[in-house]
Every structure is written in structure tokens, then in C-alpha cells.
N, C-alpha and C positions, 0 to 999 in steps of 0.2 A: 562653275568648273574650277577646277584648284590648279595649281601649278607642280610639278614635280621640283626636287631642287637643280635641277639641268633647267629649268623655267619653261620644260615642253609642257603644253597645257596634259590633264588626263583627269578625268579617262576619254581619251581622244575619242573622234567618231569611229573611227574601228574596233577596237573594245566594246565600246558600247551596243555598236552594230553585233560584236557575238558575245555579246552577253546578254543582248534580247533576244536571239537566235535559241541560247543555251537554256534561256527560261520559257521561251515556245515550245521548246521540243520535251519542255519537264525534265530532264536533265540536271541530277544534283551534280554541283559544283562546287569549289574552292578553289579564291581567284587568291593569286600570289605575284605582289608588284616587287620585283628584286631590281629595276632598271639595268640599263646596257652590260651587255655579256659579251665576251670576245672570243668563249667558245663552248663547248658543248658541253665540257667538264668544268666551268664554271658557273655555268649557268645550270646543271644537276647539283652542284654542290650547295649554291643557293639556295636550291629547292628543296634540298636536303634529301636527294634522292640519287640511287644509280643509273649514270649515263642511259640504261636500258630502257629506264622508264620513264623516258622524255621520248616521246613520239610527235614527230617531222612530219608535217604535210607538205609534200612534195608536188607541186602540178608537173604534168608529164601530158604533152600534145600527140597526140595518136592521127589528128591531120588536121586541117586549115580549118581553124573554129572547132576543134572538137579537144579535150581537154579532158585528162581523167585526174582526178585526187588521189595521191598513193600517200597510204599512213603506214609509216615507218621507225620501228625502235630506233634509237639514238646510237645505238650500239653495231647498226646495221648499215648496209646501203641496197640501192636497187638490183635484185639481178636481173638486166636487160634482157637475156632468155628465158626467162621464166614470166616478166611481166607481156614480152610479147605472145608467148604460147597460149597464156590466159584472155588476152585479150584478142587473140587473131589475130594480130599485125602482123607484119615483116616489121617494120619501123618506128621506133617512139624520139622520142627526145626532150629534153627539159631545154623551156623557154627561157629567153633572157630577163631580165629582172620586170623592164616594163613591160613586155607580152603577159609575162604570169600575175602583174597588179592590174592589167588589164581584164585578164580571165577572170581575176579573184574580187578584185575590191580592194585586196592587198598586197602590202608591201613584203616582199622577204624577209622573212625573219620574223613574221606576224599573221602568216598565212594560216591560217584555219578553216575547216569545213562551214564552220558554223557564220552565218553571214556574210558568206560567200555573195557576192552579186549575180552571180550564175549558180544552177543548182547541178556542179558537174557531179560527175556516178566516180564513189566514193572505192576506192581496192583497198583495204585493210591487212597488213603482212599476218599471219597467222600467228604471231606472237604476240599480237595487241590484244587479244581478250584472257580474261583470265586474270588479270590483273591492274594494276593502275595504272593508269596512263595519266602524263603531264604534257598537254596541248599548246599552243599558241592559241593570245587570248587578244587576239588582232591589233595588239602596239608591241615596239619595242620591250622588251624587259616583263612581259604579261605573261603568264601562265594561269593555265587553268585545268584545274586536279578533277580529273575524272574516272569513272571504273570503268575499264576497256570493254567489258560485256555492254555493257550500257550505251556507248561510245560508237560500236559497231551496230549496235540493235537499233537506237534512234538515227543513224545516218544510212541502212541497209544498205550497210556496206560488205560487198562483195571477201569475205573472208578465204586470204588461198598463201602458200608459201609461197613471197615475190623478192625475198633478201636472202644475201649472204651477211656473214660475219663481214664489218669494216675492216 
């Protein structure tokens, strides 16, 4: 295992964890190590991309144990009427940092469908297919370049409009 120059080891077991996720599911990919970002437009810039096409897995609790994945443009946030209409609820909410690395496997900021420790059902905003998507690659500072159609086909993810413009 090598060192980053911050001296975190990598590719940590989260990475690694979806990156054998990413190559079970057959899934082409391109991993992009740019280390710690402070925000969403720096971390697209790195990437060499528009904030757009950086897409946020968001865990969001629907009730006690029960956990959905909302994949979310970078450019966007959740609209809470719209994901509760889809899902049936009256009520969602997004967990705090350890409930969500509890549900996940991961830490915020690293959260990805893919090697997930649980296999929660995946909501994809309707503007992820179609085009590229830049995921979290389960560490800090990790990305991973995928094509949205792809992204949503191997995770059978639930495709429906669940964001407004940020």
C-alpha cells in the first residue's frame, strides 16, 4: 500500500472496497486521485469538470433501519416533496455523519453506491443518465468517471425527478 503525501495510507479499504464493487458490476471506470477538496467547485475543477457532473450520494432514512441512496447532480439539492411523493412517505431525513457510515461502510464525503455494506435501493435524479457522471470513489479526494446510463442501469436505480436547482 503506498502513502499519499498527507502520509494517509491509499488506496484505503474504502476505495478499494468500490473499486471491486465497480469491477463486479463490469462497469467502465476512471479513477481520479486529486486529494482533499473544501468544496464542490473545487473539487469539479480538479476533475476538470462542471459542478453538474459531479454526482452526490446522499443517504436519506425513510425510517429506523431503513435507508434509500439519492444520486444527485452537484449543481442540485434534494426536493423533500418530490422524494417523499416517490417514495410514499410523509417523512425522510438525512442522518448524521455516523448513522450514514454506519448504513454505508462510509465516511461523508466518500459515500458511494458501490461497496456499500448494505445493498440500499438506489433513487437516481433524472438528470444523471444521459451523460457523465463523477462519483465518489469511497476515500477522501477519489473519484470515479462513469457514464450516467451505465451508473443507473448496473445499480437499478429508480430513475424520477427528485432536485431542485441549489
Amino acid at each position: 500500500m503506498d502513502a499519499s503525501p498527507a502520509g494517509t495510507p491509499y488506496p484505503t479499504e474504502g476505495e478499494l472496497r468500490a473499486r471491486a464493487a465497480l469491477v463486479a458490476a463490469g462497469l467502465e471506470f476512471t479513477v481520479t486521485r486529486h486529494g482533499p477538496v473544501s468544496s464542490l467547485a473545487e473539487a469539479a475543477a480538479l476533475r476538470g469538470i462542471d459542478p453538474a457532473g459531479i454526482v452526490k450520494t446522499l443517504v436519506v432514512r425513510r425510517g429506523a433501519d431503513d435507508y434509500v441512496l439519492v444520486l444527485v447532480p452537484g449543481d442540485r439539492t434534494i426536493s423533500w416533496p418530490k422524494l417523499r411523493a416517490l417514495l410514499g412517505v410523509n417523512r425522510l431525513s438525512l442522518p448524521d455523519a455516523a448513522t450514514a457510515r454506519e448504513a454505508t461502510g462510509y465516511e461523508r464525503g466518500t459515500i458511494t453506491p458501490f461497496g456499500a455494506t448494505h445493498p440500499w435501493p438506489v433513487v437516481a435524479d433524472a438528470q444523471v443518465p444521459g451523460r457523465p457522471a463523477s462519483i465518489g470513489g469511497g476515500a477522501h479526494g477519489v473519484a470515479v468517471a462513469v457514464d450516467g446510463d451505465d451508473l443507473v442501469r448496473v445499480l437499478d436505480a429508480t430513475v424520477e425527478d427528485v432536485t431542485e436547482p441549489a
